[in-house]
C-alpha positions as CSV (number, residue, x, y, z in Angstrom):
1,X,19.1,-111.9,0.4
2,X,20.0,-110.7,4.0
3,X,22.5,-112.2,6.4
4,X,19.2,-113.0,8.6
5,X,17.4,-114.3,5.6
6,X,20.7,-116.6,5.0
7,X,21.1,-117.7,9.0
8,X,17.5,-118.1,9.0
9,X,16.9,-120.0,6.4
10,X,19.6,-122.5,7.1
11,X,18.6,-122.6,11.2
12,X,15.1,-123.8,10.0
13,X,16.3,-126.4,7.2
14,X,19.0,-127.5,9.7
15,X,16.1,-128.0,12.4
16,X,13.8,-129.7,9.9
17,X,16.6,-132.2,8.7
18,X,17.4,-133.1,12.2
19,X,13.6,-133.7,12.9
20,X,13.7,-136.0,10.0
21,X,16.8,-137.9,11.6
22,X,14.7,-138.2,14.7
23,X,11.3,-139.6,13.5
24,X,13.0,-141.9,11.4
25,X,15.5,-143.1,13.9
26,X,12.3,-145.4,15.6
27,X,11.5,-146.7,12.6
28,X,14.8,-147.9,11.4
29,X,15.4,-148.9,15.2
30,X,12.3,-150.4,16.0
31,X,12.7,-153.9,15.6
32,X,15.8,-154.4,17.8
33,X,14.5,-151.9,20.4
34,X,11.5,-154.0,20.9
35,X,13.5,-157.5,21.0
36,X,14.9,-155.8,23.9
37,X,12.8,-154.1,26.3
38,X,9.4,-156.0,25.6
39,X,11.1,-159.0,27.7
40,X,11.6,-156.4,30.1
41,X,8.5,-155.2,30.1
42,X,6.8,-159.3,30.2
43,X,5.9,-159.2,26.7
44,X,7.3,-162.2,24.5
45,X,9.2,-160.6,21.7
46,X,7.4,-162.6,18.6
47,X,6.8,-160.9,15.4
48,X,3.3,-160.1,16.4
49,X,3.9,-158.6,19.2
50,X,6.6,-156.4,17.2
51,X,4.2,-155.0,15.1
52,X,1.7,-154.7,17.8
53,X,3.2,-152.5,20.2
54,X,5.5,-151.1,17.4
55,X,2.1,-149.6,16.2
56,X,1.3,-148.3,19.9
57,X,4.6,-147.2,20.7
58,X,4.5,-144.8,17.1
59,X,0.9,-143.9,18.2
60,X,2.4,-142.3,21.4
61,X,4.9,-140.7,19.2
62,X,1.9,-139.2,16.7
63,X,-0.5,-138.1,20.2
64,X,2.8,-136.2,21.4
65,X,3.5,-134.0,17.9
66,X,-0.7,-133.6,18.7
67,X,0.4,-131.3,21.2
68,X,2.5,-129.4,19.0
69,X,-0.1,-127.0,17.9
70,X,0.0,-125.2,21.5
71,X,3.6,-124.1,20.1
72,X,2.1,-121.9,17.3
73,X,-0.2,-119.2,19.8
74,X,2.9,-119.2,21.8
75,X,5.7,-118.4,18.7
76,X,2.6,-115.7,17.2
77,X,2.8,-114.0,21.1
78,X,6.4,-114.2,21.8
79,X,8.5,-114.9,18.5
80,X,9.1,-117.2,16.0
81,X,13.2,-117.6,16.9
82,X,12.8,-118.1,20.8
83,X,10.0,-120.8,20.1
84,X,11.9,-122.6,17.8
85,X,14.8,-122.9,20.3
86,X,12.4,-124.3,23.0
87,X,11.3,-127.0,20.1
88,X,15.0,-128.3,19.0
89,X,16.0,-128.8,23.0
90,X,13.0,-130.7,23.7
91,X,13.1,-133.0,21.2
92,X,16.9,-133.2,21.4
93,X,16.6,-134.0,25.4
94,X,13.6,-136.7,24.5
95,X,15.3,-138.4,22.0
96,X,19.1,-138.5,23.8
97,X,16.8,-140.6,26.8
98,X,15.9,-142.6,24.6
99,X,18.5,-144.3,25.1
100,X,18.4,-145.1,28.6
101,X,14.7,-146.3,28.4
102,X,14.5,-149.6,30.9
103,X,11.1,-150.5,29.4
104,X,8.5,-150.7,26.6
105,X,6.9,-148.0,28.6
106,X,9.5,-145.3,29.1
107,X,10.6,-145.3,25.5
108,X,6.7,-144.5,24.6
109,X,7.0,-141.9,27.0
110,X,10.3,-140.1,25.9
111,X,8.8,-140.7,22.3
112,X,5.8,-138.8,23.3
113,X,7.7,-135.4,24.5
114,X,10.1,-136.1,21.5
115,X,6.9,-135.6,19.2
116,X,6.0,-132.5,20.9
117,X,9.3,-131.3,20.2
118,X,9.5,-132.2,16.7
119,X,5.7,-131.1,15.5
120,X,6.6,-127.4,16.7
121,X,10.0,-126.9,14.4
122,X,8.3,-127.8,11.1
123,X,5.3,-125.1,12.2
124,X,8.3,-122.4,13.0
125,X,11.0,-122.8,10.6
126,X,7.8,-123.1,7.5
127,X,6.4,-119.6,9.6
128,X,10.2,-117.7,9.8
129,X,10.9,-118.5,5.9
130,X,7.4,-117.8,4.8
131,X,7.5,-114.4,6.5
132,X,11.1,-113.3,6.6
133,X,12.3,-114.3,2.8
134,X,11.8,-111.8,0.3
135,X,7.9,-112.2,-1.7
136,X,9.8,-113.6,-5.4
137,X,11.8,-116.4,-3.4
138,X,9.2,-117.2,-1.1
139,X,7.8,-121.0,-3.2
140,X,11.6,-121.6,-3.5
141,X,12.7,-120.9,0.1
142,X,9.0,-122.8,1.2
143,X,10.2,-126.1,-0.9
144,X,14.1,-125.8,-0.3
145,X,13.2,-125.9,3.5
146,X,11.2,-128.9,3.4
147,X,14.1,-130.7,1.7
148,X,15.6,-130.6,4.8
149,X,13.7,-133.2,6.4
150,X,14.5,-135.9,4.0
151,X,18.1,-135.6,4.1
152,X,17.6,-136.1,7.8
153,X,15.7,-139.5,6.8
154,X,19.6,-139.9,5.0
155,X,20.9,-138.9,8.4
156,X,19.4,-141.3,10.2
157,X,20.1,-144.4,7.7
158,X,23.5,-143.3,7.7
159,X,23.4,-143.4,11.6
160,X,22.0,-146.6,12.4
161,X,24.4,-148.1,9.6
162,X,27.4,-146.9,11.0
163,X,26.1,-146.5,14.7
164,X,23.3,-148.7,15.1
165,X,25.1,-152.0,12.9
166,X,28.4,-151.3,15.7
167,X,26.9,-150.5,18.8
168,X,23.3,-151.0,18.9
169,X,19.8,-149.4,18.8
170,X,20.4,-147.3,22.1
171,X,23.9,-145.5,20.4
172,X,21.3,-144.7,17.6
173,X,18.9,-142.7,19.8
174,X,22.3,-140.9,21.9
175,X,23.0,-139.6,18.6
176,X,19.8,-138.6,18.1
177,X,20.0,-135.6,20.9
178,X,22.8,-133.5,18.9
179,X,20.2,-131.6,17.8
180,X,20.6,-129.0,20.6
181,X,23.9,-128.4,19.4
182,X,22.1,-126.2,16.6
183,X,20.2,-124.0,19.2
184,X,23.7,-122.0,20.0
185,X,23.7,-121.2,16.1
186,X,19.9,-120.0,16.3
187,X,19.6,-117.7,19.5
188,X,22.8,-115.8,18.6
189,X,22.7,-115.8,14.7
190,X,19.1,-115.0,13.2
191,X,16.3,-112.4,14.7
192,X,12.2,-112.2,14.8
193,X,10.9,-111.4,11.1
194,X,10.5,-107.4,11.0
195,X,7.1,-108.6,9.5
196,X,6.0,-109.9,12.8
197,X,7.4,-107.3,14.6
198,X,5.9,-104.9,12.7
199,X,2.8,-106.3,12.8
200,X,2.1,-106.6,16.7
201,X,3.0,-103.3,16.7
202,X,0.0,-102.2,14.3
203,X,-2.7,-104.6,16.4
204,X,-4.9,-102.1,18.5
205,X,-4.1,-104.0,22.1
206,X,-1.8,-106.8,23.6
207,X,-2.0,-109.6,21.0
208,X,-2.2,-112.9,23.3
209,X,-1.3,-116.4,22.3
210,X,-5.2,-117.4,23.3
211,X,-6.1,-114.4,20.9
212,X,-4.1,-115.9,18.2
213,X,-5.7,-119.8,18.4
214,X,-8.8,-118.8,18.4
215,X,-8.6,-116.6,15.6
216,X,-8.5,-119.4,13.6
217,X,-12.3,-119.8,14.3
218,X,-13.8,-116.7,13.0
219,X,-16.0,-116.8,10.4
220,X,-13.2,-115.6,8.3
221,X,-10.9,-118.3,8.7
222,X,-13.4,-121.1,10.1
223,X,-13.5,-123.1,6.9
224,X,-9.8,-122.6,6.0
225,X,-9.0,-124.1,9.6
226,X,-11.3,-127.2,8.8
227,X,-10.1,-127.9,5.5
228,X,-6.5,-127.4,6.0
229,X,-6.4,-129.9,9.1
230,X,-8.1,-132.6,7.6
231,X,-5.9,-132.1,4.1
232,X,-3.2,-132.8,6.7
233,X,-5.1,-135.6,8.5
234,X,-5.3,-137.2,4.7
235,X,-1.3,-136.9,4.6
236,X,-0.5,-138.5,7.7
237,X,-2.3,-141.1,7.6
238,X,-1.0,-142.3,4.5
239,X,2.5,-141.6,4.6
240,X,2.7,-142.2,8.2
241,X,1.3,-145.8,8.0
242,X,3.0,-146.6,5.0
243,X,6.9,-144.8,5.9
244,X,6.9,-146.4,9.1
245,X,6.4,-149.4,8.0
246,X,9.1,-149.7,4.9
247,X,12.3,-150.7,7.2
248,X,10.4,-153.7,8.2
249,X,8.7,-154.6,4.9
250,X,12.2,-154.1,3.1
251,X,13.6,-156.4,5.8
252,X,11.2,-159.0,5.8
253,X,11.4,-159.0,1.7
254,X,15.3,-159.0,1.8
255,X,15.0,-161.9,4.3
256,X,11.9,-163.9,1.8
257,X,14.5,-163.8,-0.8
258,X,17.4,-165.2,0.7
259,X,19.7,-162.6,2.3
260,X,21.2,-162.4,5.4
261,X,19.7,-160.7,8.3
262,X,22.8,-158.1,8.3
263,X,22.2,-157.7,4.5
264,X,19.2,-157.4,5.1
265,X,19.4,-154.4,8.0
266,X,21.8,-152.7,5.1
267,X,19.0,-153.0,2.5
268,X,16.7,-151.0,4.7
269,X,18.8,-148.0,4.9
270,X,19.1,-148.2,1.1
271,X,15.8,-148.0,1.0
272,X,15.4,-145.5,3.2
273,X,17.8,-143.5,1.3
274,X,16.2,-144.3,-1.6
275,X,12.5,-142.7,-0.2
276,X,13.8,-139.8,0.8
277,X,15.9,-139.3,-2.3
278,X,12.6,-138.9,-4.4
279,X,11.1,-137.1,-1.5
280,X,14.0,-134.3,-2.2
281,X,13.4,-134.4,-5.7
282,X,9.2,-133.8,-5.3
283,X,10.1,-131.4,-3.1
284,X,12.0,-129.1,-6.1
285,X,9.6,-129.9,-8.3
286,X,7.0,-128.3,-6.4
287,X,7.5,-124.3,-6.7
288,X,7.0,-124.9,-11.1
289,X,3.5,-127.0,-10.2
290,X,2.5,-125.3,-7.5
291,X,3.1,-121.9,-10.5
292,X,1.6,-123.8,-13.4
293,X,-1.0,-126.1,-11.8
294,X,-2.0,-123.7,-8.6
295,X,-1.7,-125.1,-4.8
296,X,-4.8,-127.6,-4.8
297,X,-4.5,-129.2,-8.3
298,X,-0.6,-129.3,-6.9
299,X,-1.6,-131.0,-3.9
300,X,-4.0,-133.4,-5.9
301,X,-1.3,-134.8,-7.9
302,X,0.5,-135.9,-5.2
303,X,-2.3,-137.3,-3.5
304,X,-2.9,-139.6,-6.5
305,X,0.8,-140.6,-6.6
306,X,0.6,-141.8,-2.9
307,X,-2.4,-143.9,-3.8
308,X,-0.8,-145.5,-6.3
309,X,2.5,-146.4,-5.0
310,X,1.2,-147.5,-1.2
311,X,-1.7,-149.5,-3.0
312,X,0.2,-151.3,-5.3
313,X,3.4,-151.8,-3.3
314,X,2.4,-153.0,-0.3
315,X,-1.5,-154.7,-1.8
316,X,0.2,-156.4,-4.5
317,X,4.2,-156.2,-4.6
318,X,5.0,-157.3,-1.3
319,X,3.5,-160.3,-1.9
320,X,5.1,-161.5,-5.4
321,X,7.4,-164.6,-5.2
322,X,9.8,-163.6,-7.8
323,X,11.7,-159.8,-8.1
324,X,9.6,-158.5,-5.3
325,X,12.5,-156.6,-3.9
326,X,13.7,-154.9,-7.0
327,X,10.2,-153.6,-8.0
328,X,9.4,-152.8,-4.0
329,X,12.2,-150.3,-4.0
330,X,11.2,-149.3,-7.2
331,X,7.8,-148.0,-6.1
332,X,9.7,-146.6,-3.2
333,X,10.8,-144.3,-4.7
334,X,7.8,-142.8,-6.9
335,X,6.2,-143.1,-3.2
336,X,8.8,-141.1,-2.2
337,X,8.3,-137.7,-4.8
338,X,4.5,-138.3,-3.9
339,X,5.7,-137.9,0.0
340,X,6.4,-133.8,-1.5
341,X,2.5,-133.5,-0.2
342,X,4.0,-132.0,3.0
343,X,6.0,-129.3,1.3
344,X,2.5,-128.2,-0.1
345,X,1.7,-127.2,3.1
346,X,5.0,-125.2,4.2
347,X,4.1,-123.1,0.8
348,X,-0.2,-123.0,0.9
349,X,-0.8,-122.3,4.8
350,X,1.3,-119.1,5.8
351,X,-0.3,-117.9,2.5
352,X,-3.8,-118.5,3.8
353,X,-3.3,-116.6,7.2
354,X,-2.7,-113.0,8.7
355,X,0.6,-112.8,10.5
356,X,-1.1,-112.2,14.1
357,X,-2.5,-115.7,14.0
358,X,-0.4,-117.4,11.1
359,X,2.0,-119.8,13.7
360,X,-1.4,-120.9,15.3
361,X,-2.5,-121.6,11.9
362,X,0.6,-123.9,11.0
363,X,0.8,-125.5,14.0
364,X,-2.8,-126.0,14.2
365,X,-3.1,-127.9,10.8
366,X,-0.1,-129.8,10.9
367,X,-0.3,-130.9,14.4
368,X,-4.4,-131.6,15.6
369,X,-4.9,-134.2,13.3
370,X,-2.2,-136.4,14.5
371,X,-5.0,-137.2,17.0
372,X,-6.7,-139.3,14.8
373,X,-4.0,-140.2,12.4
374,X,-2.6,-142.3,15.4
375,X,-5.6,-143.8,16.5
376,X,-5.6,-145.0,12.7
377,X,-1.7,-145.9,12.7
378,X,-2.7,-147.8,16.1
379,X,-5.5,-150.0,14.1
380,X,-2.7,-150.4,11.2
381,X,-0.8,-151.7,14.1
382,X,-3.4,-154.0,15.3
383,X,-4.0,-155.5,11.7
384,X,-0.3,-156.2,11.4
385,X,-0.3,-158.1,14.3
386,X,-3.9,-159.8,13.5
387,X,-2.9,-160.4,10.1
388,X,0.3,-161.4,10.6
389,X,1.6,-159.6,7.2
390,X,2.4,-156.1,7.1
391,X,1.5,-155.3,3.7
392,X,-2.6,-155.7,3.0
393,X,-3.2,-153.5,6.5
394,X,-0.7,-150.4,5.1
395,X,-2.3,-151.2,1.4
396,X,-5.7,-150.0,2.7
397,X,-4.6,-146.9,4.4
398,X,-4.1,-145.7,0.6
399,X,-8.1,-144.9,0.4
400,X,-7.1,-141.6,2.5
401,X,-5.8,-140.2,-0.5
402,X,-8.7,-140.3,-2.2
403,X,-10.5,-138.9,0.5
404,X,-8.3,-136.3,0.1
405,X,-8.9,-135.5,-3.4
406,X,-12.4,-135.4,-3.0
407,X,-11.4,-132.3,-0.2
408,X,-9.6,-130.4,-2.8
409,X,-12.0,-128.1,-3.9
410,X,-12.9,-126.6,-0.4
411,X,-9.5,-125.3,-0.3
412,X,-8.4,-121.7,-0.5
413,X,-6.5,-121.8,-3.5
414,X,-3.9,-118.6,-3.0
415,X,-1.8,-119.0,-6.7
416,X,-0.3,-115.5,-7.8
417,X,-1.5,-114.0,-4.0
418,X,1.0,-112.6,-2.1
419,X,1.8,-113.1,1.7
420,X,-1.0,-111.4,3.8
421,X,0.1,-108.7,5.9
């Protein structure tokens, strides 16, 4: 391993786990934030209105990492290290005004920029490992990145029970913005890949970022495109609805069987904590499956987990009158190794893709279906509220996963290929 393999590596895990602290900062901070500014904004602060605008607010945040895809043409035209420092500062600036929001309003907006932010470092750091780590580390450095993400998720329970339980929701989201603090580290401590270099060099005339998107529509890649971005649809909208939702289910649980609305805050984190610990441990599972089983069976398994755990923990375990915290947390965390679907991705797509086009690809893929996933996070929203439970409106957004499955054999299955040139 290279001192730029080393710096590299660490730049984009360090990245990734502080975009974990930030997504699930709102999540762990949404119910006070709204008790606050939806009086400000003229909205009564009941608990369907909560959930309502809870839903709409992470919507906003899903639209804005939407956007995120324009970051890959740009990092396959002018670098994978320069475009993951424009990334980290956005969403750092976003978050840190978070803060300050006066209204309902403003915090969607500075959520909506944050997302930008944060869709393009998961596209960049996946990209600079895939292509800069050597080809018989490559699953390992692919699956150790996305660990990253979830000890952010740690991050950010830690945070809002030191921070948040002291000095409120809006301290959380200050903290949030020390991201940028990393971007120092990156611009003077790693360089480009010499794969990418190397390979713009080879390309018979100026390689443009509007080249590189629509690469991704030739008849060579046309069906990988499709498939890949609704694979990634099929995650979001299953782990999205159902993660963003577990600090208020573990609350309202806690608070059914007797504890204290501070104990209750504290058994959120735990559970929080608890998620992203069997996140971490999917993740290191994945380079042996994704050897043994290939990338799509890989993915499959997963997929089925998901269904499983969000089915039957919030369709049936939520509602039980008796221990229905203990076994909650309990299928937390089996949800939590099937949440390892991501890191799928950050090993399957840069396999799947030339280097010329291969940020566009990521970025693509993991960013155009947030479109739809939060038009579908919005209507989870709007059950809550209609409802009035969360649990039977997440339960259904399990059927995804199936859907997913049933997608599985339309993908490019790259086991035992090495990274194309």
């Amino acid at each position: 391993m290279t001192p730029n393999q080393i710096r590299g590596f660490w730049a984009a895990w360090a990245g990734w786990a502080l975009d974990g602290m930030d997504s699930f900062i709102y999540a762990l901070v949404l119910v006070p934030a709204l008790r606050e500014l939806l009086p400000k904004s003229g909205i009564p602060a009941d608990q369907a209105n909560i959930g309502y605008y809870g839903g709409i607010l992470f919507a906003i945040f899903l639209v804005g990492w939407g956007f995120a895809f324009l970051w890959g043409p740009v990092a396959d035209r002018f670098g994978r290290v320069r475009t993951l420092v424009l990334t980290i500062l956005c969403y750092s600036l976003f978050t840190f005004l978070g803060s300050v929001a006066a209204g309902v309003w403003q915090l969607a907006i500075f959520r909506f920029l944050a997302g930008a932010g944060i869709g393009g470092e998961w596209t960049l750091g996946g990209v600079f490992v895939a292509e800069e780590w050597p080809e018989a580390r490559r699953k390992q450095g692919a699956a150790w990145m996305h660990t990253g993400y979830y000890f952010g998720v740690f991050l950010a329970a830690i945070v809002n029970y030191v921070v948040g339980s002291r000095y409120g929701w809006r301290a959380v989201f200050a903290v949030g913005g020390t991201p940028a603090l990393l971007v120092a580290f990156i611009r003077y401590g790693v360089a480009e890949p010499e794969r990418w270099h190397h390979r713009l060099h080879q390309l018979q005339r100026k390689w443009t970022a509007t080249d590189a998107f629509w690469a991704l529509f030739s008849p060579e890649y046309r069906r990988r495109t499709t498939v890949n971005a609704a694979l990634l649809l099929v995650s979001m909208v299953g782990l999205w609805a159902g993660s963003v939702y577990v600090p208020s289910s573990v609350t309202y649980i806690a608070t059914r069987d007797g504890l204290s609305a501070a104990e209750a805050g504290r058994m959120a984190s735990y559970a929080t904590m608890l998620l992203a610990f069997g996140t971490i441990l999917g993740c290191l599972v994945l380079p042996l499956a994704a050897d043994r089983f290939g990338r799509r069976l890989s993915l499959g398994l997963y997929f089925l987990l998901m269904f499983v755990c969000i089915s039957v923990g919030f369709g049936y375990i939520f509602y039980l009158r008796e221990h229905a915290l203990y076994w909650f947390l309990v299928c937390l965390f089996f949800l939590g190794i099937g949440g390892a679907n991501f890191a799928v991705y950050t090993l399957w797509l840069p396999e799947q893709y030339r280097t010329e086009c291969r940020g566009s690809a990521f970025a693509f893929a993991t960013s155009f279906g947030r479109f739809a996933a939060a038009g579908i996070t919005f209507l989870v929203g709007a059950g809550v509220a209609r409802m009035h439970t969360i649990g039977t409106p997440v339960a259904i957004t399990s059927i995804a996963f199936l859907v997913g499955i049933a997608l599985l054999p339309w993908g490019e299955e790259t086991r035992g290929k090495e990274l194309p040139i």
